[in-house]
C-alpha positions as CSV (number, residue, x, y, z in Angstrom):
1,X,-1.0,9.7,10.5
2,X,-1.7,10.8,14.0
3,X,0.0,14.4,14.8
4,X,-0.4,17.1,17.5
5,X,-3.2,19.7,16.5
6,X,-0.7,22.5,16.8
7,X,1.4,21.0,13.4
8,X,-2.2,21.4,11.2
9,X,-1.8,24.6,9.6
10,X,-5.0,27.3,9.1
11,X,-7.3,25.5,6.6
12,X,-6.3,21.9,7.6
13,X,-8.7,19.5,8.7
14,X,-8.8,16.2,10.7
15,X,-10.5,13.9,13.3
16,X,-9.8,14.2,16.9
17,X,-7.9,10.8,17.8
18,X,-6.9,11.4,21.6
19,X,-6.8,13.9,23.7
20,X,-3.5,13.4,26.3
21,X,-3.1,15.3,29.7
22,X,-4.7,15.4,33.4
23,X,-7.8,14.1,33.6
24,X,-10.0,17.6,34.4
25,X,-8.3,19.1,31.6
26,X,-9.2,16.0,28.9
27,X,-13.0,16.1,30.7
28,X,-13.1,20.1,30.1
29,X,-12.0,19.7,26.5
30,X,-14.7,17.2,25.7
31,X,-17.4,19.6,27.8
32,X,-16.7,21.8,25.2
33,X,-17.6,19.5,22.4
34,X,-13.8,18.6,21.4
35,X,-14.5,14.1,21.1
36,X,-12.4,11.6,19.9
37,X,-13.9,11.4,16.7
38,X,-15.0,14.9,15.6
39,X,-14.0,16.8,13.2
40,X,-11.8,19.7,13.6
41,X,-10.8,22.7,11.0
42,X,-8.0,25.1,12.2
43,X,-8.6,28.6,11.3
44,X,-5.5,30.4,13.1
45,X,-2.5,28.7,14.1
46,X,-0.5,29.6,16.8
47,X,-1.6,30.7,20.4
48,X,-4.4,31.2,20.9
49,X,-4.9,28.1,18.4
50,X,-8.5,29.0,17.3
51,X,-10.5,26.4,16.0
52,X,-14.1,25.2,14.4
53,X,-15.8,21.5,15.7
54,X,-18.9,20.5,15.1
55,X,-20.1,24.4,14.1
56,X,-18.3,25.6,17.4
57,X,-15.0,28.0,17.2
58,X,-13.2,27.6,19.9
59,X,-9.6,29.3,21.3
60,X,-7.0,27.2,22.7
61,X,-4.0,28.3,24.7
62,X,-1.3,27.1,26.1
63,X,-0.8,23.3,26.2
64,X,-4.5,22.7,25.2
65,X,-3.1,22.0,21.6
66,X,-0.7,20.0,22.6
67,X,-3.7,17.8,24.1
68,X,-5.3,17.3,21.5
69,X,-4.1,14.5,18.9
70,X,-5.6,14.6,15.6
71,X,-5.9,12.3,12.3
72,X,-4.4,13.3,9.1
73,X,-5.8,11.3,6.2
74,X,-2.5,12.1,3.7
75,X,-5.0,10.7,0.7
């Protein structure tokens, strides 16, 4: 199931799938480290959305989270 990162709740984890929006703003994300691919644990929901990727927390605002589409495995 492919969702937005701002449904995962704190504690949920899943791989980055996509990552939607203008073209600087997808390149800045995946300066940061944030890859199609990567893993990605929430650890506070809401905004600022702050997150852990590769060993990395990071704070999203605004539509950042929206960006960012994300890989649930439901097993």
């Amino acid at each position: 199931e492919i969702i937005p990162l701002n449904e995962l709740r704190p504690g949920s984890r899943a791989a980055i799938d996509t990552i939607d929006g203008q073209p600087e703003e997808v390149q800045r994300l995946e300066e940061l480290g944030l890859r199609q691919g990567s893993e990605i644990e929430v650890l506070q929901h809401g905004c600022p959305c702050i997150v852990r990727c590769r060993g990395v927390k990071y704070c999203l605002r605004g539509n950042d989270c929206h960006c960012v589409w994300v890989r649930v495995d439901n097993n």
